[in-house]
N, C-alpha and C positions, 0 to 999 in steps of 0.2 A: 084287665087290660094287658098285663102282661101274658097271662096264659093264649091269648087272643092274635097277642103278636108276635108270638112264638108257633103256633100254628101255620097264618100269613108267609109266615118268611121258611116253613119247611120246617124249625125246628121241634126238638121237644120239648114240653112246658116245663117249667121248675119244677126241680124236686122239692117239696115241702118238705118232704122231711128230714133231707139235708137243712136246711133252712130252720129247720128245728133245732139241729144241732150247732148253730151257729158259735156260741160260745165257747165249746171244745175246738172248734176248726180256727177262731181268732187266737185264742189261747196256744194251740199248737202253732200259729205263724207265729206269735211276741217270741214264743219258748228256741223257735229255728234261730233264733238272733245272736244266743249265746256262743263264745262265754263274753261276757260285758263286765265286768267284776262287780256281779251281784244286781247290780239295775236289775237287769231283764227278770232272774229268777226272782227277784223280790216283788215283780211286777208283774209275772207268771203267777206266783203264788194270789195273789191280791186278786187279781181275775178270777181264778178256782173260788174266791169266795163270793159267787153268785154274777146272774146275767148284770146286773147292778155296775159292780167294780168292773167286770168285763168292758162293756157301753162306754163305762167313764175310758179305759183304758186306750180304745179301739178309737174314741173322739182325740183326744189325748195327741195319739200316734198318728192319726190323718189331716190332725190340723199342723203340727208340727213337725213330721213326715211327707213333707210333698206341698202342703201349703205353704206355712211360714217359709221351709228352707229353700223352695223354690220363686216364691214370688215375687221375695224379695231380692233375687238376681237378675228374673227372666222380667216382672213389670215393672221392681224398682229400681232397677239396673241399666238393665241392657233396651227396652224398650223407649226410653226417654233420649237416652244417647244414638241410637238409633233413628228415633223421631225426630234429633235436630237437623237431620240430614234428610231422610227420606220422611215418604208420608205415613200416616197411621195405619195405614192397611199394607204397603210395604215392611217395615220395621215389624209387621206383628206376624207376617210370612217369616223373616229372618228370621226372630226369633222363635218361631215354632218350628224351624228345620233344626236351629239348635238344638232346642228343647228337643226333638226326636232325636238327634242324637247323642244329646245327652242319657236316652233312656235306653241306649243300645249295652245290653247286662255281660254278663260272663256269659252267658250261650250265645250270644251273637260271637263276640272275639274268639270263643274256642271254635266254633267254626270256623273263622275270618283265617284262622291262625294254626290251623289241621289241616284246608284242604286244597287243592288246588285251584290254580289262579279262576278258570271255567267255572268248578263250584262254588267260590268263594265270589266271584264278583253277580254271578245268578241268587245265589242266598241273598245277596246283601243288597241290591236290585229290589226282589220280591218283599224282604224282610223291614228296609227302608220306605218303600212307596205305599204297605200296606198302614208301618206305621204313622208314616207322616199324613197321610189321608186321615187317621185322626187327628191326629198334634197339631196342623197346622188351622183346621175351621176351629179348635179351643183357644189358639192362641189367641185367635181375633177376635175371638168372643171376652178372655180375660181382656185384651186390650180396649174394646170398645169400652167393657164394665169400668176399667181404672179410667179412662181419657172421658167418656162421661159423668162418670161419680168423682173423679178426683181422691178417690178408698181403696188403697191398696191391699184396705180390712177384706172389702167386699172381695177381690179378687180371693186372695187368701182364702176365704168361706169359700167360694165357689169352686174351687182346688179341691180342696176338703171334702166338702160334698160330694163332688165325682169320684173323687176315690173311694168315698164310703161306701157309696153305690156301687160302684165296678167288685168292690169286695164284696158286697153281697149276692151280687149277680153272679161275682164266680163261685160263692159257696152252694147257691139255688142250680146253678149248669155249670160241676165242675169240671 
């Protein structure tokens, strides 16, 4: 399905055998983290010992990395507060323009913050409407999930899940 819809859209189909080496490619993202005073390497190290601790690692890091630290802001936070005022599909725009700006890194600001005003407000233009055109159909989507389930678990899993996927997909088309 995927090689199929990689084709479709012009792309190239995943490398397998990048995808094969997924383990060393996870293990070199935990390893980029340091120095942490020992976490990361003792957690680097744990991973080297098989696809096994890796998996455990990489679940670990996408639940607790992006799920838990964000959920609990973006639906168990800012979305309720939000929703006492406006409605659930307002409040869940809000907060995924947040949430895309929340996810604006050191390469967004070192341009923001290098170039002139012309290239700086065209970056940030292109850079904001490409991201927020994801962030903000996710937001709605975690928000229907919490405001219908009343599980801020489920959101949380669902975070989780996209990120672990997106990390896969970028080791299979890096």
């Amino acid at each position: 399905l995927v090689w199929t819809a990689a084709r479709l859209v012009g792309r190239e189909p995943p490398d397998v055998i990048a995808l094969g080496s997924w383990q060393a490619q996870i293990v070199a993202r935990t390893a980029a983290f340091e120095p942490s005073m020992g976490l990361i390497s003792g957690l680097v190290g744990f991973m080297r010992g098989g696809p096994v601790q890796a998996a455990l690692v990489f679940a670990l890091f996408t639940i607790t990395n992006g799920g838990v630290s964000e959920e609990l802001g973006w639906r168990g936070f800012a979305q309720p507060r939000l929703q006492s005022r406006w409605s659930a599909l307002a409040a869940s725009v809000m907060v995924g323009v947040l949430w895309g700006l929340w996810h604006t890194g050191t390469g967004f600001w070192q341009v923001m913050l290098t170039s002139d005003v012309a290239k700086a407000a065209t970056f940030a233009g292109g850079y904001l409407l490409q991201y927020l055109a994801l962030v903000v159909p996710l937001a709605v989507i975690y928000a229907w999930v919490v405001n219908s389930t009343e599980s801020l678990l489920l959101a949380i899993l669902l975070h989780a899940s996209y990120n672990m996927t997106i990390t896969v997909v970028a080791t299979a088309w890096p």
